[in-house]
C-alpha positions in Angstrom: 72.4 -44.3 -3.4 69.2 -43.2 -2.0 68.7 -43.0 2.0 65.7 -42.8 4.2 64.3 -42.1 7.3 65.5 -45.4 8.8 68.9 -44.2 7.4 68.8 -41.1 9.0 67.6 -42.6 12.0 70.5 -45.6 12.7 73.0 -42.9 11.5 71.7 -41.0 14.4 72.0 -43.8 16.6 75.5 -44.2 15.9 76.4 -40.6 16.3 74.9 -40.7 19.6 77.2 -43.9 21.1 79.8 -42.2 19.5 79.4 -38.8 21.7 78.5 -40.5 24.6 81.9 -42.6 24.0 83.7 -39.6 23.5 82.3 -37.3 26.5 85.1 -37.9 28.9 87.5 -36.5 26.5 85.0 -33.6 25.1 85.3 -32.7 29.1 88.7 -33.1 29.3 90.0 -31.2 25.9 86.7 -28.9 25.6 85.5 -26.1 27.4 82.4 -24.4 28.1 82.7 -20.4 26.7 83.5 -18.3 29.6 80.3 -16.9 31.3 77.9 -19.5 29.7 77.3 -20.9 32.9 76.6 -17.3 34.3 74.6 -16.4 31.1 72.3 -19.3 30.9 71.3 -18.9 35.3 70.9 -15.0 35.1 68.5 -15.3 32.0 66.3 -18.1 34.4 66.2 -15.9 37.2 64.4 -13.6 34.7 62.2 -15.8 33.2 63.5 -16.9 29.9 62.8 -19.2 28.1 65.7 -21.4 26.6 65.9 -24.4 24.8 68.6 -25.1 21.7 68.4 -25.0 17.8 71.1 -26.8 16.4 72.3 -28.5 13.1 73.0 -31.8 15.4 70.7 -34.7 16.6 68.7 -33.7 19.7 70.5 -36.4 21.8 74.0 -34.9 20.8 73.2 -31.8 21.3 72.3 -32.8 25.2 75.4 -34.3 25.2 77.5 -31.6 24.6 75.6 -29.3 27.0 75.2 -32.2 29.7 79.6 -32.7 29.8 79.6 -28.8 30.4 77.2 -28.8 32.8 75.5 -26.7 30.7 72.0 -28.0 30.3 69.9 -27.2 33.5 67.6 -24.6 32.2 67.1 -26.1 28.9 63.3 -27.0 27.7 64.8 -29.6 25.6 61.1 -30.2 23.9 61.0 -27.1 22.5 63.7 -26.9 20.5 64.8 -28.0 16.9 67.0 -30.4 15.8 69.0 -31.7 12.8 66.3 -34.8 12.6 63.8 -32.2 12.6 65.5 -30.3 8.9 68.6 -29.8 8.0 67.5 -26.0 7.2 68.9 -23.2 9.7 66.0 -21.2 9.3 63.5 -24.3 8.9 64.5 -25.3 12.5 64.3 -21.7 13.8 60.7 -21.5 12.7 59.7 -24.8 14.0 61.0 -23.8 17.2 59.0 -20.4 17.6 56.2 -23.0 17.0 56.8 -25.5 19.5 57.5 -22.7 22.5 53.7 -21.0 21.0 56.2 -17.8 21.0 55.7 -14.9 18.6 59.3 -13.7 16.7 59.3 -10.3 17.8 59.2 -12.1 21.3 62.1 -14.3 21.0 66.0 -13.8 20.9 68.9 -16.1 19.1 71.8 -16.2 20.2 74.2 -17.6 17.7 77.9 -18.0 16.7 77.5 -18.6 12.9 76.4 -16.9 10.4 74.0 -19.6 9.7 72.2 -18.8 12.8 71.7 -15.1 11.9 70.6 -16.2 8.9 67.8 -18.6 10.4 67.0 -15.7 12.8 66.6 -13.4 10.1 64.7 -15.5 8.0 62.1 -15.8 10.8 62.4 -11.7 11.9 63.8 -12.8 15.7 66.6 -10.7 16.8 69.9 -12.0 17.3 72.9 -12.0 19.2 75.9 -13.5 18.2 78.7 -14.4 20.5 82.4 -14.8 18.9 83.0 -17.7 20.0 85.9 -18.8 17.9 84.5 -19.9 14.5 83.7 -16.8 13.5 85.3 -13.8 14.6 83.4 -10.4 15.5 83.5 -8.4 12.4 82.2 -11.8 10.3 79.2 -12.0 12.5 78.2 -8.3 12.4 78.9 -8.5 8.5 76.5 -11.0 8.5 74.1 -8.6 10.7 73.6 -9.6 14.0 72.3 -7.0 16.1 74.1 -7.5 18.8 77.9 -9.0 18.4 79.8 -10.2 22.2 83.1 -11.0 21.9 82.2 -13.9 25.2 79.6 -14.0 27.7 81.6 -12.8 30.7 79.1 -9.8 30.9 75.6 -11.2 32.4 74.2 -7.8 33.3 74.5 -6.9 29.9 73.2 -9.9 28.0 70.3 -10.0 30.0 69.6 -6.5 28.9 70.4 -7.4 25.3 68.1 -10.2 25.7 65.7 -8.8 28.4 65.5 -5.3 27.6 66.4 -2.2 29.9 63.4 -3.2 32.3 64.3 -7.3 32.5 61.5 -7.7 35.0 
């Protein structure tokens, strides 16, 4: 059977509804990683730059961040997105272009090894953060830099992130 774009696109659609159906329960079963919250306010009081590359739809993906309240700081325009390839490392690259940011500028932080995979394909440093798919020792096998078992420690991710001098 072959698809296109207009496939993609009313699949999409549908995926959407069926988040936005669904948020009340994400909220209710789900929970946001401990210190995310923390981690994504500390990193704007520096200056960062964040915005999201992810394997789902753009509108999912502010779904899932929107239920957590997670989703304040996010340059959502700048990103990548599953319409945009389906690629890890495609979608890191076309992000680097849409923030106009060099790779040895910019930081990933991850919880896959498909992520430190798109980051290394595009020479950004990662971090990875264990967040329950993939355990510790998976992630740095997979060489991320930097490997957090949660984000409970702000002062430190900033400086992974930030450097020693974050200002």
């Amino acid at each position: 059977m072959d698809t296109d774009r207009s496939d993609f696109e009313r699949f999409a659609r549908a995926l959407t509804e069926a988040r936005l159906r669904q948020a009340a329960e994400l909220r209710e079963r789900g929970h946001a990683l401990p210190g995310a919250a923390a981690a994504l306010n500390a990193l704007d009081a520096y200056g960062v730059q964040q915005t999201v590359v992810s394997g789902n739809v753009r509108p999912v993906s502010k779904i899932k961040l929107q239920v957590f309240g997670l989703d304040q700081h996010i340059l959502w325009e700048l990103g990548a997105y599953g319409e945009d390839s389906d690629v890890r490392a495609e979608l890191v690259r076309l992000c680097l272009q849409r923030a106009d940011t060099a790779a040895k500028d910019a930081v990933l932080i991850g919880d896959t090894p498909a992520d430190i995979e798109g980051a290394q394909a595009n020479n950004v440093r990662v971090i990875a953060v264990a967040s329950g798919r993939s355990d510790e020792f998976t992630l740095r096998d997979a060489g991320a830099q930097a490997v957090l078992s949660d984000l409970r420690d702000t002062e430190l991710l900033v400086k992974l992130v930030c450097g020693d001098n974050p200002h």
